[in-house]
Structure formats: C-alpha cells, structure tokens
Residue, then its C-alpha position, 0 to 999 in steps of 0.5 A: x500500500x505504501x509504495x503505490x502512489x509513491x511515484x506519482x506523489x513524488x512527482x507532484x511533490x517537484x512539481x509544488x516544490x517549483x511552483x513556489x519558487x517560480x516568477x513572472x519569467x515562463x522560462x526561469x524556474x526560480x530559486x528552490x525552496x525545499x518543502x517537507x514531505x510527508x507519506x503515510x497511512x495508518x491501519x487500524x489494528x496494525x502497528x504506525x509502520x512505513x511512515x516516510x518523511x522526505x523532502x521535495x527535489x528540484x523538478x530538473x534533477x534526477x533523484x531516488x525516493x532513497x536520495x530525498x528521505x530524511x533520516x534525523x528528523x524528528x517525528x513526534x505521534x499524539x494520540x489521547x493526549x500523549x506523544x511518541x517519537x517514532x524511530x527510524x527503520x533500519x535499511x530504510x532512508x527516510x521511513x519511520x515506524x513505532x512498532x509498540x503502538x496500535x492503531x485503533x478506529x475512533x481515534x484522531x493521530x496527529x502527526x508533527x515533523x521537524x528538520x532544522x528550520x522546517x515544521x509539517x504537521x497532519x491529523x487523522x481520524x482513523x474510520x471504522x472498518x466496514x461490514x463486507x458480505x457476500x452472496x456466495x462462497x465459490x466462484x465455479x468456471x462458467x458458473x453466475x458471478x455474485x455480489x459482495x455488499x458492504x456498510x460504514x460510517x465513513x464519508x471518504x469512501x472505500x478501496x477494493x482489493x483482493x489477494x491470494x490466500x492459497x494459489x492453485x494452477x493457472x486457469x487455462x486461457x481457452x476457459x478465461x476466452x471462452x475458445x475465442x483466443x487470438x494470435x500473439x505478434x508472431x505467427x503462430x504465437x500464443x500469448x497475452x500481447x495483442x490480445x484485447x480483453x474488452x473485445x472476448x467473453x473475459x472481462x478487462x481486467x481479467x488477465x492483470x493482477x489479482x491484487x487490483x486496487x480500486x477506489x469507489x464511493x459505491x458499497x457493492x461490486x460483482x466478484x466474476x471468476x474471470x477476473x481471476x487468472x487462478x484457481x485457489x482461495x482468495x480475500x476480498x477486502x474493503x477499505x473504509x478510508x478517511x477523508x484526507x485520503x478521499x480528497x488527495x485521491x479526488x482531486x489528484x486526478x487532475x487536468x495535466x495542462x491546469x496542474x492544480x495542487x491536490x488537497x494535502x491535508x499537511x500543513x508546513x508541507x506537501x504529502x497525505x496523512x491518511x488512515x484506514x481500516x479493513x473488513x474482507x470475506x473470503x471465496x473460492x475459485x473453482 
C-alpha cells in the first residue's frame, strides 16, 4: 500500500516544490525552496509502520525516493493526549515506524515533523472498518458471478482489493476466452500481447493482477471468476478510508495542462496523512 502512489506523489511533490519558487519569467524556474514531505497511512489494528518523511527535489534533477528521505528528523505521534517519537527503520532512508503502538478506529493521530528550520504537521481520524458480505462462497468456471455488499460510517469512501490466500494452477486461457483466443505478434504465437480483453467473453481486467486496487464511493461490486487468472482461495477486502485520503485521491486526478495542487491535508508541507481500516470475506475459485 505504501509504495503505490509513491511515484506519482513524488512527482507532484517537484512539481509544488517549483511552483513556489517560480516568477513572472515562463522560462526561469526560480530559486528552490525545499518543502517537507510527508507519506503515510495508518491501519487500524496494525502497528504506525512505513511512515516516510522526505523532502521535495528540484523538478530538473534526477533523484531516488532513497536520495530525498530524511533520516534525523524528528517525528513526534499524539494520540489521547500523549506523544511518541517514532524511530527510524533500519535499511530504510527516510521511513519511520513505532512498532509498540496500535492503531485503533475512533481515534484522531496527529502527526508533527521537524528538520532544522522546517515544521509539517497532519491529523487523522482513523474510520471504522466496514461490514463486507457476500452472496456466495465459490466462484465455479462458467458458473453466475455474485455480489459482495458492504456498510460504514465513513464519508471518504472505500478501496477494493483482493489477494491470494492459497494459489492453485493457472486457469487455462481457452476457459478465461471462452475458445475465442487470438494470435500473439508472431505467427503462430500464443500469448497475452495483442490480445484485447474488452473485445472476448473475459472481462478487462481479467488477465492483470489479482491484487487490483480500486477506489469507489459505491458499497457493492460483482466478484466474476474471470477476473481471476487462478484457481485457489482468495480475500476480498474493503477499505473504509478517511477523508484526507478521499480528497488527495479526488482531486489528484487532475487536468495535466491546469496542474492544480491536490488537497494535502499537511500543513508546513506537501504529502497525505491518511488512515484506514479493513473488513474482507473470503471465496473460492473453482
């Protein structure tokens, strides 16, 4: 979870960082000021893990997330009226992590970073993980998909996954194209390149991983074998995720021609201090 919009907010984070120290000239980038960032989301029922505190990097240079982490600031977590400093993790440049603490539903974490000169600060209400039914147990070859319905309190929204708990064999393609397959790019070939799921009995995303992340503001979604490239047994979870989450992914999604900087929800800072909390059911494919 951590490391998926690792790249794309690394890249907003130059982009802000320029921004601030453009003028009236279009093409003088201006001096750079270097802005705190921040990355993390807090799991009810985990331990505060992952916790990356970094700082932006000129847009015309080439840098690894490793090269922009910070690893002697001080990180301070508030929770009911108490403060812990989180240590830094070995091997890890820039995350930090309090492995002693839980993370619980209901209650507000405000995070506060400090580097020399520079102060961030972030809250979060950690949401109640939602209740996920299903209408089904199993999921048979050429059998009907079923539903999975979920309820909860939070106003964010929801991410779906779903991960392998015990893989089996590959599902033949013949089963995921119901007979219609198609050729590769070279004669004679058999493969997924030059293959397009949209236009075959699978569905789209049948041949990507089943690990498939999707942010929703709906509460059901329809679990179809040929979703799946395996047999064996899966999780299906549902996310409850908190507003600052919610409105970082909403307005992210922005025209690329306008730029305009997303919610961060930091101040003193660029970045997204989130939480969550998960319920799943689980279901075969057979």
């Amino acid at each position: 979870m951590t490391h998926r919009f690792s790249y794309s907010l690394m890249l907003l984070a130059a982009l802000c960082a320029v921004s601030v120290g453009c003028n009236s000239n279009p093409t003088d980038m201006g001096e750079f000021r270097p802005s705190l960032y921040i990355e993390g989301y807090l799991v009810a029922g985990s331990p505060v893990d992952n916790i990356f505190v970094g700082t932006t990097m000129p847009l015309y240079e080439i840098y690894s997330r490793d090269e922009s982490g910070i690893t002697n600031a001080t990180v301070a977590l508030e929770v009911d009226d108490t403060a812990s400093l989180l240590q830094p993790m070995l091997d890890k440049p820039g995350y930090y992590h309090l492995p002693t603490l839980q993370v619980a539903s209901g209650k507000t974490y405000r995070l506060t970073v400090e580097v020399e000169d520079l102060t961030a600060q972030a809250e979060t209400t950690v949401p109640y993980p939602p209740s996920v039914t299903a209408a089904a147990t199993d999921l048979t070859l050429s059998g009907d998909p079923f539903t999975a319905t979920w309820e909860g309190q939070t106003a964010g929204g929801y991410f779906t996954t779903k991960t392998i708990q015990d893989a089996g064999a590959s599902i033949p393609l013949e089963e995921l194209f119901g007979g219609r397959m198609g050729f590769g790019p070279m004669p004679g070939s058999w493969g997924f390149a030059g293959i397009d799921t949209t236009q075959f009995t699978a569905i789209r995303d049948s041949l990507a991983s089943v690990q498939q992340w999707q942010y929703v503001q709906r509460n059901t979604t329809t679990l179809d074998w040929r979703q799946f490239y395996k047999y064996g047994a899966y999780a299906f979870l549902v996310y409850a995720i908190d507003d600052n989450y919610a409105d970082y992914l909403i307005s992210s999604r922005q025209d690329e021609q306008v730029l305009d900087e997303p919610r961060f929800h930091v101040s003193g800072g660029i970045g997204v201090f989130a939480s969550m909390a998960a319920d799943s059911t689980f279901f075969i494919v057979k």
